[in-house]
Structures are given as C-alpha cells and as structure tokens.
N, C-alpha and C positions, 0 to 999 in steps of 0.2 A: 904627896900631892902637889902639884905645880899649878900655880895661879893661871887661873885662864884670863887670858886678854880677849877679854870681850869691851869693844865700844862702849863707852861709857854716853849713855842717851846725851844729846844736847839740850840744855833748857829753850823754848823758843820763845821769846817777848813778843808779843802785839803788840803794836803800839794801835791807838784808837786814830781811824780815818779822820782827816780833820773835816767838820762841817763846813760844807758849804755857806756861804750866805740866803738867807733865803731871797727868794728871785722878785723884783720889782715887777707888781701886776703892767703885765703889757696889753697895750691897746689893740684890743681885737680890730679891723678892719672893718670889719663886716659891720662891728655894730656900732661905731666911730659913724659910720655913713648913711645906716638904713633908717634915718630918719630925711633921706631927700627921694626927690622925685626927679628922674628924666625929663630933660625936654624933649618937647615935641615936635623938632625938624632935627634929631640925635644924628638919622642916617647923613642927611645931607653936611649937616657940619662934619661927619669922619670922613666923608669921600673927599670933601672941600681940603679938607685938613690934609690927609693924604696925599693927594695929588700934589698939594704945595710944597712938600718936603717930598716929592718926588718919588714917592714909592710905590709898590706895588703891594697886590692883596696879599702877596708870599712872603713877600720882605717884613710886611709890617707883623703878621703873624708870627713870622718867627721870632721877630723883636720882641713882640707880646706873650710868646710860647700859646698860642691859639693858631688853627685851624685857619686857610685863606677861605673856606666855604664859611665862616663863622664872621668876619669880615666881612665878605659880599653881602652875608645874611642880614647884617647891622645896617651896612649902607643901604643897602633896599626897602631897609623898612621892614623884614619880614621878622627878625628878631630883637628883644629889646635882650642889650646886654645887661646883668645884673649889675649891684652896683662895686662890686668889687668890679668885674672888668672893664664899668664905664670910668672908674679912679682911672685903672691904667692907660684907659686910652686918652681920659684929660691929662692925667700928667706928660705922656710919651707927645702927645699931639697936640700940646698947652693950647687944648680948648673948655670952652664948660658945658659939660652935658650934664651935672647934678644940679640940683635947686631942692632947698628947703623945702620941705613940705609943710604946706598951709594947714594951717588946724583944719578941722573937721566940725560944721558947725552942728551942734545935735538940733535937730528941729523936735519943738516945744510946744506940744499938743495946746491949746487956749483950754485956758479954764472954764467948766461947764459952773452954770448958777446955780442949776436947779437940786434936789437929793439922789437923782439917779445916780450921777457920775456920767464918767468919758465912755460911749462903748465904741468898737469899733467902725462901726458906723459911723461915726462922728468923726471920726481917723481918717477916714476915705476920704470923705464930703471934706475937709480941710486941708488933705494933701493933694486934691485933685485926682484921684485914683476909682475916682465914682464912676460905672460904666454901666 
C-alpha cells in the first residue's frame, strides 16, 4: 500500500477584530437649535445678504445644495426655512435669522372663592372669549 499524499488541512487562527472605541454622542443639529425662533423680516435679510456677496438664486443654492425656487421662496416671504436650513444660510451669509425663544407664559385661571369652583364659563369671561 503507498501512502496517499493528501493535503494535510491548514489550522486557521482568528484573531478577534479589534473593538472600536465607542463613539462620542454627537450634537444633533437639529435639536442643538430647535429651541429658536425666526425673525420676522428672515426674507428680506437673505435677499439683502445675497445680493451683497453678489449672487444669484443658483449660485447660492448650489452652495447651500437647495433648489433656486426654495431661495426665491425664502426671500418672498412665502416659505419659512426650517431651522436646520436657516443655520446654513446664517452661517454661509453671516447673518441672524434664529433667535431664542421666549418662554411661553401659561395663563393662570384667578382663583374662585366660593365652593363651586372654576367652570368654564368663568374661563371665557376671564380670557375675553365671551361672545
């Protein structure tokens, strides 16, 4: 009988991927800033803006990666940009279109004397909403 030469299997080692680091919580945008408010002449400061750094609604769209109809939209007044895209247009056109938003003051029904309580009625006649 003669020995058969057959391959002898390889052992293969794995070695273990090395672990990454885990990842530093990164600052969403979005909610970094969705505590401001628009102003309320937004359009005419981006056309103002615009103009003075000499561009056009194409130019600056594409610098922005937005739409020249979405631009015209802004400065018209017919669209408010959200506030991720008003960052980009403060920063690109170092102007301020966010502002803090003011608290919201809750209005505080007056205290009834008597044992009924507050009904609705009395809600009205206090808000002015009596008709």
């Amino acid at each position: 009988m003669k020995p058969l030469n057959q391959p002898v299997p390889k052992a293969t080692i794995q070695t273990p991927k090395p672990q990454k680091p885990p990842k530093t919580p990164s600052i969403d945008i979005e909610k970094s800033i969705e505590s401001y408010s628009l102003v309320k002449n937004y359009g005419l400061l981006v056309k103002n803006a615009r103009e003075r750094m000499g561009l056009s609604h194409e130019e600056l769209g594409v610098k922005l990666g937005e739409k020249a109809s979405v631009i015209r939209k802004i400065e018209q007044g017919k669209l408010k940009p959200d506030n991720v895209l008003a960052k980009k247009l403060e920063h690109f056109l170092k102007i301020k279109l966010l502002m803090p938003s003011t608290e919201i003051k809750i209005a505080t029904a007056p205290k009834v004397e008597d044992r009924q309580g507050l009904t609705i009625g009395d809600l009205l006649k206090k808000s002015g909403g009596e008709t």
